[in-house]
N, C-alpha and C positions, 0 to 999 in steps of 0.2 A: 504494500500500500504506500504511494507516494506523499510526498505531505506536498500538498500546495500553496499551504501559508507560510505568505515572505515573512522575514521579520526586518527591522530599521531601527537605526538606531532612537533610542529614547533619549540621547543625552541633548540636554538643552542648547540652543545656540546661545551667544553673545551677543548684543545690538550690532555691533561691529560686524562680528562673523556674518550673523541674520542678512545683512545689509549689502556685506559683498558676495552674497550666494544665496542663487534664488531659491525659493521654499518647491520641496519637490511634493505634487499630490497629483492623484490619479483623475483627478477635479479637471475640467479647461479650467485652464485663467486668462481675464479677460486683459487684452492689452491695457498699459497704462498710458495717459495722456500725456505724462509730464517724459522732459526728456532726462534720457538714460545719462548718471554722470560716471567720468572716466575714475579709474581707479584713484588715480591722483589727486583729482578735485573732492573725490569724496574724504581723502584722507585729509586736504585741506581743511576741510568742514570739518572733520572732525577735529581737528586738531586747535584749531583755531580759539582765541581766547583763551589758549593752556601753554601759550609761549612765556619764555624768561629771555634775561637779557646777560649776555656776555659780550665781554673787550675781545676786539680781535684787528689786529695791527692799526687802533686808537680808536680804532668805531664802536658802537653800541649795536650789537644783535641780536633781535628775536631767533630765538629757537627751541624744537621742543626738545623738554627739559630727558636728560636722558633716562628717565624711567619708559619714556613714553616709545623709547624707541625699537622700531620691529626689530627682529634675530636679522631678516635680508637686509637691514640697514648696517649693522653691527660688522658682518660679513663683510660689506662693502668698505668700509672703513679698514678691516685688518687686512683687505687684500690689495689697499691701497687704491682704491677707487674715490679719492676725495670729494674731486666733483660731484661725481653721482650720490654720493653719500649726503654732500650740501647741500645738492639738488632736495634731498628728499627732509631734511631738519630746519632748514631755512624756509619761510616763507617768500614766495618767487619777487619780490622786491628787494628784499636784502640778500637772497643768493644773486641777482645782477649787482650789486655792490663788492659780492664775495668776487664775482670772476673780474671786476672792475681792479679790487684791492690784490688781487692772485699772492695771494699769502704764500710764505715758506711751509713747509712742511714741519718744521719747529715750529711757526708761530701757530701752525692748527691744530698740532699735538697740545700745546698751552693750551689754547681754548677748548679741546673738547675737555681736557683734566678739568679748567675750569667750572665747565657746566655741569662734570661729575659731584666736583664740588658743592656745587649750588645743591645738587638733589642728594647730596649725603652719600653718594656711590661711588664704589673705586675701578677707573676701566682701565684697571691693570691686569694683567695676565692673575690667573686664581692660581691660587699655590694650592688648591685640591683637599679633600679630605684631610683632618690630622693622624699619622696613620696609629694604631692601635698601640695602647700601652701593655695590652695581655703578650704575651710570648704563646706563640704557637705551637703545638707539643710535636711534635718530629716523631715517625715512628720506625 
């Protein structure tokens, strides 16, 4: 006897999640009116009103603070992707300022420490687990 009932997941979305992936149901859904926004725009929105301000070679800029920022942000940063990485924590007026100012690579290592700073967090390499004080029995 085969089983025909699917199962899905129960785990709840995030407004966020919700937002960038549509709701699946066996339901039509009726088109929407309003226009569709790009992944970009929608993270603007969302981000927007939740900037801090950090120095960066004598300027003042908005950016989101680093709690806020996604794993593929983080990634782009350590594989030395600057731009794109500004691209996406600047708000698009002060990243034209950023590629106006085209900082060293020390002075944007200062600034992101900086805005670790600000949010209490260290974006330093993690020294990992402390390892165990038990001793291990050998056999």
């Amino acid at each position: 006897m085969a089983n025909t009932r699917t199962t899905t997941s129960s785990k709840p979305r995030s407004a966020a999640r919700a937002a960038s992936r549509p709701a699946t149901s066996r339901q039509p859904v009726e088109p929407e009116v309003e226009e569709e926004l790009s992944a970009a725009e929608a993270q603007e929105i969302e981000a927007e009103g939740h900037y801090i301000t950090a120095e960066l070679c004598g300027e003042e800029f908005r950016v989101i603070p680093a709690s806020g920022w996604r794993t593929s942000w983080q990634r782009l940063l350590n594989a030395g992707q600057i731009d794109a990485f500004a691209e996406k924590v600047f708000p698009p007026e002060d990243y034209e300022l950023y590629l106006e100012l085209d900082p060293t690579i020390m002075e944007f290592i200062e600034f992101t420490q900086e805005v670790g700073q600000q949010a209490g967090e260290s974006l330093g390499k993690s020294s990992g687990p402390a390892p165990s004080s038990r001793r291990t029995r050998r056999r």
